[in-house]
MARFIMAR-752098 format. One record per residue (C-alpha): residue number from 1; residue in three letters; z, y, x negated. Coordinates in pm, 1 decimal. Layout:
N
<r pos="NUM" code="ALA" zz="Z" yy="Y" xx="X"/>
...
END
This chain:
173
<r pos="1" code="UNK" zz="417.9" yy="-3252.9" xx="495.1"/>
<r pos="2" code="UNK" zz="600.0" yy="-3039.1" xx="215.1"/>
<r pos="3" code="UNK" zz="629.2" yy="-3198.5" xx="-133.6"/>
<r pos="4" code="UNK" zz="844.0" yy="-3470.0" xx="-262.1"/>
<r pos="5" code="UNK" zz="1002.5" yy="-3250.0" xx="-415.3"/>
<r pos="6" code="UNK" zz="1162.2" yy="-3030.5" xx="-152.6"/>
<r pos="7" code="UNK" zz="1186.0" yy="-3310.5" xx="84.7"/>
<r pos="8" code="UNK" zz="1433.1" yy="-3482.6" xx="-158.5"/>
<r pos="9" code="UNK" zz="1670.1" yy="-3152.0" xx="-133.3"/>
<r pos="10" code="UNK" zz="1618.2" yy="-3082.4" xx="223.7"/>
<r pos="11" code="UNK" zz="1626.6" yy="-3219.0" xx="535.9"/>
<r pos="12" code="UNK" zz="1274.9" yy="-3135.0" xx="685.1"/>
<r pos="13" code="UNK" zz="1191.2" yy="-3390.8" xx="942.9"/>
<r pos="14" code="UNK" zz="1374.8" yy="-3682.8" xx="1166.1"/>
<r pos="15" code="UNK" zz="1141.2" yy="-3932.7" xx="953.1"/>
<r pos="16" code="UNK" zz="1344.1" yy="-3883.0" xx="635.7"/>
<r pos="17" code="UNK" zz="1601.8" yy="-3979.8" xx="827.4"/>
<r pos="18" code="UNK" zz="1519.8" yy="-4328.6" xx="961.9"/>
<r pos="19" code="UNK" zz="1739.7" yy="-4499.7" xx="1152.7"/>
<r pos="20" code="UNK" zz="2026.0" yy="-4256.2" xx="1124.9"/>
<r pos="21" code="UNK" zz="1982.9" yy="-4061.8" xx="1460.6"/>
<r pos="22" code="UNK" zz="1961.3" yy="-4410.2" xx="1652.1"/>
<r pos="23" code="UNK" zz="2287.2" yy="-4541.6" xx="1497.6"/>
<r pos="24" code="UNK" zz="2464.3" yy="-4220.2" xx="1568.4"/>
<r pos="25" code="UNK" zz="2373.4" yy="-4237.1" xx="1949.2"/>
<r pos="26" code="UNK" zz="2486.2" yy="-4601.8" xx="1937.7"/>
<r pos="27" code="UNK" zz="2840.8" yy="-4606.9" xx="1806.8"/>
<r pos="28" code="UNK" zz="2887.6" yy="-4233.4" xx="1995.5"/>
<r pos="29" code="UNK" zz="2877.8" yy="-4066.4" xx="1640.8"/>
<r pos="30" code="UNK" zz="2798.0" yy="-3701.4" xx="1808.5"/>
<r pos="31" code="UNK" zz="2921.5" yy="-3474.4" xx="1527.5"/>
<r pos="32" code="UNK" zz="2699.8" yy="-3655.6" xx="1254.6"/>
<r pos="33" code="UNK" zz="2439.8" yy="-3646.8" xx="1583.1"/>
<r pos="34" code="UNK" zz="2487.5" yy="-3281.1" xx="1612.4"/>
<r pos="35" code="UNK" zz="2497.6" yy="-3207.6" xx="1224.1"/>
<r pos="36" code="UNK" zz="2174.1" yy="-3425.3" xx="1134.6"/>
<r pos="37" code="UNK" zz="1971.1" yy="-3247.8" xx="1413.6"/>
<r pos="38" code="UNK" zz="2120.3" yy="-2861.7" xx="1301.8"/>
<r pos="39" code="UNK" zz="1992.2" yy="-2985.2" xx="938.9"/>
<r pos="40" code="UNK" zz="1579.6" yy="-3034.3" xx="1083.0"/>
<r pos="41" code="UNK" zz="1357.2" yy="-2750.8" xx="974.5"/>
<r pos="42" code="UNK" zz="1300.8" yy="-2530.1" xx="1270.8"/>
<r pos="43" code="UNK" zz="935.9" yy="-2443.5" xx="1149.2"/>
<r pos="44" code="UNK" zz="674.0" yy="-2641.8" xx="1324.2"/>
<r pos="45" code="UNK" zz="472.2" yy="-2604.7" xx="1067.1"/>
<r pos="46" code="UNK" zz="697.3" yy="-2813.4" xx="860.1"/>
<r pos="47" code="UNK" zz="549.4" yy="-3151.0" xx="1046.4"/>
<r pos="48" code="UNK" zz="251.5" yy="-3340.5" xx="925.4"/>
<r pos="49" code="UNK" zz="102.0" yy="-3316.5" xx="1264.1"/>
<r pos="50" code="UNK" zz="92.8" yy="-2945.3" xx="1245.1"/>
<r pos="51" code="UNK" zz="-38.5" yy="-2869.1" xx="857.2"/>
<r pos="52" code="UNK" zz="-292.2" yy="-2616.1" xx="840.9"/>
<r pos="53" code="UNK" zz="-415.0" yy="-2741.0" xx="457.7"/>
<r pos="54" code="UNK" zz="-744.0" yy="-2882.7" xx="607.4"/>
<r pos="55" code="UNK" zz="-851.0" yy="-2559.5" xx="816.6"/>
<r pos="56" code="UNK" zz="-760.0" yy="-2334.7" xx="500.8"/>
<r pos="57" code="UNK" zz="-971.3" yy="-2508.5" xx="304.7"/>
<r pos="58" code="UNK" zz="-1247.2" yy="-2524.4" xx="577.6"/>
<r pos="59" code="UNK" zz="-1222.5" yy="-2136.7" xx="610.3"/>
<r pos="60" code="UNK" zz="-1278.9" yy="-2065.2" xx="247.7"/>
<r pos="61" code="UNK" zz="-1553.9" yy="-2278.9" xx="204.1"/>
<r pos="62" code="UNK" zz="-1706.6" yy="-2079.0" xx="526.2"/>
<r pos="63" code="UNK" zz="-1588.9" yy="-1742.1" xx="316.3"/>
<r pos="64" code="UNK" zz="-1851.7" yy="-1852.4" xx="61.3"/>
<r pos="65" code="UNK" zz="-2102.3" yy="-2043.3" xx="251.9"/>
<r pos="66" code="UNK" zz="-2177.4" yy="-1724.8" xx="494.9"/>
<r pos="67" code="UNK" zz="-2096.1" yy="-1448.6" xx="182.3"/>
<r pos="68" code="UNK" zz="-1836.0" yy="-1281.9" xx="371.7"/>
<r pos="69" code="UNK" zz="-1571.6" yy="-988.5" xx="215.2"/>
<r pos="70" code="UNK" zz="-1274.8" yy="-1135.8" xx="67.3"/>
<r pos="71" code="UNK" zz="-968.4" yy="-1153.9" xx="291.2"/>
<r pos="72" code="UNK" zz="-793.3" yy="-837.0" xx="383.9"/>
<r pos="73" code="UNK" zz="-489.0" yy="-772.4" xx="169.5"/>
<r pos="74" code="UNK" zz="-153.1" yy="-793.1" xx="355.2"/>
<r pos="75" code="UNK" zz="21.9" yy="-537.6" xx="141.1"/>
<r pos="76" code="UNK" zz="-105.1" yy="-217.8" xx="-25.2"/>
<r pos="77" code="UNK" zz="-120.1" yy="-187.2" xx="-393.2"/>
<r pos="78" code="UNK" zz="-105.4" yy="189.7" xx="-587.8"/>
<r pos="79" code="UNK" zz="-459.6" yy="224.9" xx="-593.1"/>
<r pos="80" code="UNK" zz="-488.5" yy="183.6" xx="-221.4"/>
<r pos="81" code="UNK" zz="-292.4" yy="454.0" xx="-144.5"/>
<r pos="82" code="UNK" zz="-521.3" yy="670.1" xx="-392.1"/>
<r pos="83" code="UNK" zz="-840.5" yy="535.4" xx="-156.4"/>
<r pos="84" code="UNK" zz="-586.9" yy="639.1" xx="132.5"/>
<r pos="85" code="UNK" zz="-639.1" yy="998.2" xx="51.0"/>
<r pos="86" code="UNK" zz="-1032.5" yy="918.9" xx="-17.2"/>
<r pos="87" code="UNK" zz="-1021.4" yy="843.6" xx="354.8"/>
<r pos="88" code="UNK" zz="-882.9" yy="1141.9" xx="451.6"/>
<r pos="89" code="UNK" zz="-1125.0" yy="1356.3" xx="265.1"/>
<r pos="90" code="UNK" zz="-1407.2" yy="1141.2" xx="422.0"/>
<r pos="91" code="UNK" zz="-1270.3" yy="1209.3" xx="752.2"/>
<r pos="92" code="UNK" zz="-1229.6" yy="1573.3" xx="747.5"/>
<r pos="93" code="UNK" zz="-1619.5" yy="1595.0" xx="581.8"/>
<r pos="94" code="UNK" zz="-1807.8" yy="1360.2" xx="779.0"/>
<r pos="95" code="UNK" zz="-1628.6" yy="1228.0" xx="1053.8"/>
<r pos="96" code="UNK" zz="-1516.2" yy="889.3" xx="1203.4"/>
<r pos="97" code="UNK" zz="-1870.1" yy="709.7" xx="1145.3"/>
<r pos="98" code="UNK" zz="-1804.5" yy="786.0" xx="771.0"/>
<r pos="99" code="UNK" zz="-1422.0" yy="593.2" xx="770.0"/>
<r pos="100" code="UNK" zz="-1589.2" yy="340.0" xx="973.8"/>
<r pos="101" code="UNK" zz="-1819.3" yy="212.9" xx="763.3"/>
<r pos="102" code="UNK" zz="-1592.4" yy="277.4" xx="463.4"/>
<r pos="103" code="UNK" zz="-1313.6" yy="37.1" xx="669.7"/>
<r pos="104" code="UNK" zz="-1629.2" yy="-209.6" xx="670.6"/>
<r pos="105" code="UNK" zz="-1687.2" yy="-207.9" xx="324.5"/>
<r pos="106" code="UNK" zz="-1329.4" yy="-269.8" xx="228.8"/>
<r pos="107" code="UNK" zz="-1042.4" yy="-288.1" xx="448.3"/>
<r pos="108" code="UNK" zz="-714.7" yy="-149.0" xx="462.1"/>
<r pos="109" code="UNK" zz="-428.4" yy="-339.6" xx="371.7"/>
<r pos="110" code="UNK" zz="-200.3" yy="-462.1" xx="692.9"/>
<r pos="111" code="UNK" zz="116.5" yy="-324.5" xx="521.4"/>
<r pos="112" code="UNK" zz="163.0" yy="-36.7" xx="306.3"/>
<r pos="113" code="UNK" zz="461.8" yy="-193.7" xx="112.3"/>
<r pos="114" code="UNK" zz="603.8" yy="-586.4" xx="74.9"/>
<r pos="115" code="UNK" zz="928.3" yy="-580.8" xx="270.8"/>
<r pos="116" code="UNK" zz="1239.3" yy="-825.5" xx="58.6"/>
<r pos="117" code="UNK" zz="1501.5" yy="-957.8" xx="221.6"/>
<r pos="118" code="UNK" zz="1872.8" yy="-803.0" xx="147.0"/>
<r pos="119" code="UNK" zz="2094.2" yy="-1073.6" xx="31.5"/>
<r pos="120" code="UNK" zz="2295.6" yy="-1054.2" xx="314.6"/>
<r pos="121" code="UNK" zz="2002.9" yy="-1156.4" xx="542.5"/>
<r pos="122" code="UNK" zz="1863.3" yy="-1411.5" xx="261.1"/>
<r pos="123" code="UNK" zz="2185.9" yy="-1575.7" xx="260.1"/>
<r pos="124" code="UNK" zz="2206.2" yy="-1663.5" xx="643.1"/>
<r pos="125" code="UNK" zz="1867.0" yy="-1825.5" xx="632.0"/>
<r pos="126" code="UNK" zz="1825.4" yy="-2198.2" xx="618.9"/>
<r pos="127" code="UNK" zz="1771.0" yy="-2388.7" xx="312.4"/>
<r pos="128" code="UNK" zz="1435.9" yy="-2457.3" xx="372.5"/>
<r pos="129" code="UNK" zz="1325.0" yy="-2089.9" xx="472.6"/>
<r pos="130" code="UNK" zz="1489.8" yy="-2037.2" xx="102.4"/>
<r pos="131" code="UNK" zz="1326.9" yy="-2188.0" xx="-67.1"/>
<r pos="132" code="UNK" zz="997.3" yy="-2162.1" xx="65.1"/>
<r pos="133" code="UNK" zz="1088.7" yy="-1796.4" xx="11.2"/>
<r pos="134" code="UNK" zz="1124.6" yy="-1821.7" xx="-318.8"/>
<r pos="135" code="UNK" zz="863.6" yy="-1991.8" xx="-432.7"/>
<r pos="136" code="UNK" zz="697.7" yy="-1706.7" xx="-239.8"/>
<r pos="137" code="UNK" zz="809.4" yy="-1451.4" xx="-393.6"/>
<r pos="138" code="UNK" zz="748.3" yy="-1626.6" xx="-747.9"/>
<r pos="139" code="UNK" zz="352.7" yy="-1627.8" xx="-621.9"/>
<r pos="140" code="UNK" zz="386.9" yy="-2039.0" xx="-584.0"/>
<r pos="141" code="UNK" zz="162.9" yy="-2181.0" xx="-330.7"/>
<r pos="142" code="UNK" zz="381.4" yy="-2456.7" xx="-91.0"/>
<r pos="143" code="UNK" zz="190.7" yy="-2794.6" xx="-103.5"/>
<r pos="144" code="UNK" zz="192.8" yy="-3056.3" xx="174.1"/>
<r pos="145" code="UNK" zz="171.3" yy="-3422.6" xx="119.9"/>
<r pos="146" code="UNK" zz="103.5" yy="-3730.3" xx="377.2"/>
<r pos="147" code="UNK" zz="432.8" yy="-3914.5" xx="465.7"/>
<r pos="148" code="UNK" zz="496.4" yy="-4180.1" xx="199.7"/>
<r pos="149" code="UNK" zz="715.4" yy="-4403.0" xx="384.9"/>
<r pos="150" code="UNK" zz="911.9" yy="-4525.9" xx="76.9"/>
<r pos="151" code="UNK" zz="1314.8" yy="-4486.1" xx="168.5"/>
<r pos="152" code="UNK" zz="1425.1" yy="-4180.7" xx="308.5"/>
<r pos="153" code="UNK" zz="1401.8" yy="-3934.9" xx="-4.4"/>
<r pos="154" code="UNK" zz="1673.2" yy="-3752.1" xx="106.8"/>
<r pos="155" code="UNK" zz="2022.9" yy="-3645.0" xx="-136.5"/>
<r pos="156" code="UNK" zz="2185.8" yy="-3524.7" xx="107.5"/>
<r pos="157" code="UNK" zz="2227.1" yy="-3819.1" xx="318.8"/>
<r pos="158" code="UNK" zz="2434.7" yy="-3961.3" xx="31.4"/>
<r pos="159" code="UNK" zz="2634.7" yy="-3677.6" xx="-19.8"/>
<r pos="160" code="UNK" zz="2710.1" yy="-3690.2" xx="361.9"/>
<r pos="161" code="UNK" zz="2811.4" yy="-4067.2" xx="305.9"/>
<r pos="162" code="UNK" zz="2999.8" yy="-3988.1" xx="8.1"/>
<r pos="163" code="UNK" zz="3202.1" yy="-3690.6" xx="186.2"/>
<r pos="164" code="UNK" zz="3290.6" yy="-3943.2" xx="466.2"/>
<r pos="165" code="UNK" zz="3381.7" yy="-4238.6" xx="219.0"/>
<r pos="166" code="UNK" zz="3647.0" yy="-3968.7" xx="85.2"/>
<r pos="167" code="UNK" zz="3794.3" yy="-3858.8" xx="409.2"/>
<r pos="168" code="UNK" zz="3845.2" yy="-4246.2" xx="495.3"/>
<r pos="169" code="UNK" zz="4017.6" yy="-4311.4" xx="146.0"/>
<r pos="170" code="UNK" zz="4193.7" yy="-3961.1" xx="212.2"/>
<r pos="171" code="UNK" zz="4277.7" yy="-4029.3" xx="545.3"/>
<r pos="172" code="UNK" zz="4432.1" yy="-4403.4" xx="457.4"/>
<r pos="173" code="UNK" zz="4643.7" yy="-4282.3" xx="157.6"/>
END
């Protein structure tokens, strides 16, 4: 489960949203139906069911338990594309056995260079994939919490109540 926090700016599961879908499918609300389901996260990984917090932890306590190499690096840095050229040299001098063992040792990074979003992509992106971009990109680690089941949490439902309170008053003047 993400933290309070984000879950109190954006809709991330049906549980925040109570009773809400059931009423809707009772008086034959289908827009708010329709709008309340488009809001979910799409990431499965969103859920509480599907949290990978406990196997990440496992892993790195395996890491150290069994003194294994640190975890490849997903993107290069500027001194990996100085080792790069080391590679080369090795290559051409002693063969593939050499850049074997040498890939052993330390691994190549998966990606030579971190790919960003244009702002034109960023900005069709949900909410949620924002912002867990973001915090990303500032080198924040997204936390999960168990479901407190203590109201829904959510803003935006009373924005969505407010809205409708002012089309009623609009639509009665």
């Amino acid at each position: 489960m993400l933290t309070h926090e984000i879950r109190n700016q954006l809709l991330v599961d049906e549980l925040q949203l109570g009773n809400r879908l059931n009423q809707d499918i009772q008086t034959s609300d289908h827009a708010d139906f329709a709008l309340l389901l488009a809001m979910l996260s799409h990431d499965v990984t969103d859920n509480p069911e599907f949290s990978s917090s406990e196997s990440k932890l496992k892993e790195e306590d395996l890491r150290r338990k069994f003194n294994l190499l640190p975890e490849q690096k997903k993107y290069a840095e500027t001194s990996d594309f100085d080792r790069a050229q080391a590679i080369t040299e090795q290559f051409a001098n002693y063969g593939m056995t050499q850049v074997f063992l040498s890939e052993c040792l330390r691994a190549e990074p998966l990606v030579p260079f971190e790919r960003t979003y244009s702002p034109e992509v960023f900005s069709e992106l949900t909410p949620l994939k924002q912002e867990k971009l973001r915090r990303q990109m500032k080198g924040e680690a997204l936390t999960y919490e168990k479901i407190h089941e203590t109201g829904d949490g959510f803003d935006i439902l009373d924005e969505i109540n407010s809205s409708r309170l002012q089309s009623k008053i609009s639509a009665t003047v």
